[in-house]
C-alpha positions in Angstrom: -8.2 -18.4 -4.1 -11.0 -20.4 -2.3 -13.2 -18.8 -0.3 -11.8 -21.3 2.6 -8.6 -19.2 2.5 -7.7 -17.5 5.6 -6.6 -14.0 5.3 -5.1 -11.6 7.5 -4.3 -8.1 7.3 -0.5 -6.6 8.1 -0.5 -5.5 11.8 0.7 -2.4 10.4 -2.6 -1.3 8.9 -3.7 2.3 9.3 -7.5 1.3 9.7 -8.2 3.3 6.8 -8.6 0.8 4.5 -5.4 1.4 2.9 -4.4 -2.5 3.2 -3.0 -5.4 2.0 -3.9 -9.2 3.2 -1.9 -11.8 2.7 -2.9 -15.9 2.7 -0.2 -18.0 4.7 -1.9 -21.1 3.4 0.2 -22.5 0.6 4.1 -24.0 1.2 5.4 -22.2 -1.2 3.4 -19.2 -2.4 2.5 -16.6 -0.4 -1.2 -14.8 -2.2 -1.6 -11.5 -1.8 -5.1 -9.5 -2.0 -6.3 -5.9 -1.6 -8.6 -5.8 1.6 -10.8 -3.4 -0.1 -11.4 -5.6 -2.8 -11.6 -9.2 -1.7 -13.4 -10.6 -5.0 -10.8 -8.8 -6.6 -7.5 -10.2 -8.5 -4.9 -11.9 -6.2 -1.2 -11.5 -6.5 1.3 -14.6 -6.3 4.4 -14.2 -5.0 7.0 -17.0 -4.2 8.1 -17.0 -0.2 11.5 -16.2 -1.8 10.3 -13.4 -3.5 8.2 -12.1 -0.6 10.9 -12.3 2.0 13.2 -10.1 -0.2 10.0 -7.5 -0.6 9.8 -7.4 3.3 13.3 -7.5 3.5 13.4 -4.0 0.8 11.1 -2.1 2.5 12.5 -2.8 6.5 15.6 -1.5 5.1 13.9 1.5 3.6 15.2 0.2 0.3 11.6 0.9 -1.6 9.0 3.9 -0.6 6.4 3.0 2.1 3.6 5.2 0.9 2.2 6.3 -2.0 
């Protein structure tokens, strides 16, 4: 991703460091980055494929902690 990318953090972050950002700047890809890591890899997911992840977990369909 460039370095012009603008990340945010979930608003559900523990301020722990135990977080995910995520890059609303592409139509149709949504990036996805560990906050402790920002140099590190990024993940790319589809919005289609994102939506049904968000989707999972706020139906408790998938474990929310490790």
């Amino acid at each position: 991703m460039q370095s012009t990318t603008a990340w945010r953090k979930s608003s559900y972050s523990n301020g722990q460091g135990d977080c995910i950002e995520i890059a609303a700047t592409l139509t149709d890809t949504v990036p996805v980055r560990d906050s402790k890591d920002p140099h590190g890899p990024t993940l790319a997911f589809t919005t289609t494929a994102w939506q049904s992840f968000l989707t999972a977990i706020h139906n408790g369909e998938l474990p929310t902690h490790a």
